[in-house]
N, C-alpha and C positions, 0 to 999 in steps of 0.2 A: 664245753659241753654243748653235745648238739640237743634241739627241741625234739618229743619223740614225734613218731611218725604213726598214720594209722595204716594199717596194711588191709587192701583189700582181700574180699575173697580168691579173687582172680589173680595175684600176683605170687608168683611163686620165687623169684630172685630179688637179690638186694644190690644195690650198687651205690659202693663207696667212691669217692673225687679225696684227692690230698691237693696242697697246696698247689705243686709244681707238676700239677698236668698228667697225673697217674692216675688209672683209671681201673678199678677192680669190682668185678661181678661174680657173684656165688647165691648159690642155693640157699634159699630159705630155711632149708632143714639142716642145715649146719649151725644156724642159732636154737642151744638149746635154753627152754622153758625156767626160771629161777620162780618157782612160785612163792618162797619167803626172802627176797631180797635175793642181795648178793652183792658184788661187788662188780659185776657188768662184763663183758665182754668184749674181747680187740676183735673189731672188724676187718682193720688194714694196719698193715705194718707201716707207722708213720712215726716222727719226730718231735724235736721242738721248733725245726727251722721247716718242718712240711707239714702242717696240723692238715688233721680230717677236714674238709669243709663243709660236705656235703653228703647227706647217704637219704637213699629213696629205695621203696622196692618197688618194683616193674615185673609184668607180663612179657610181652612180646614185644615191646618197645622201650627205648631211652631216650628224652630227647635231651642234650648238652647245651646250656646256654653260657656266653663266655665272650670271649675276645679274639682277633683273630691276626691278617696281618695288617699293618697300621692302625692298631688299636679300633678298629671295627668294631660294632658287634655282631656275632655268631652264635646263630643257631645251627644245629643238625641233628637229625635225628637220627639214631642208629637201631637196625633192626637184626633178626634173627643172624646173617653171615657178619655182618662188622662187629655186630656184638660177640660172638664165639670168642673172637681173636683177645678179650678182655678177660674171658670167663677162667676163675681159679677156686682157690682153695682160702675159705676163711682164714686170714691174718697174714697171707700175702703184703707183696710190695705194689702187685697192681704193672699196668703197662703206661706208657707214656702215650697221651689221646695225639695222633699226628694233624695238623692243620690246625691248630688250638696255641695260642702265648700263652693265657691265663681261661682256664673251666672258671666258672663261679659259683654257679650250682645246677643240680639235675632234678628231671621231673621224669616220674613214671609212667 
């Protein structure tokens, strides 16, 4: 179970991270409102050998913090055109982040 997040006024997209490096972005407005409970929502289609790791919502930016190659660490930040290439549909599989071994987690 992830901690929750608080969403600013300015963010309009969410993005989720699974274990092995899949990377999935969607609209805000694809989460809907449970105002008495519920029992929660699949953000990304993931398993038991690839858990969620990480999810943020973002404006116009993502920045991916992680590993890279010989266990480096890596930063980058993706913006409006590298971003598209991620962008789906709530409960998706997500794409594979290229230049990344292991994501660890994201910031908005």
């Amino acid at each position: 179970m992830l901690a929750p997040a608080v969403v600013a006024p300015t963010h309009d997209k969410v993005a989720c991270v699974a274990a092995d490096g899949r990377l999935l972005v969607f609209g805000l407005d694809e989460l809907k409102l449970q105002p008495n409970g519920g029992r929660g929502l699949t953000l990304m289609d993931v398993d038991a050998k690839t858990p969620l790791l990480s999810v943020t919502t973002l404006g116009d930016a993502l920045t991916l913090h992680g590993r890279g190659r010989g266990d480096k660490a890596k930063d980058a930040v993706l913006r409006a055109a590298a971003l598209a290439a991620y962008v789906g549909r709530r409960a998706r599989k997500g794409r594979k982040v290229e230049g990344f071994r292991q994501i660890e987690r994201l910031t908005g």
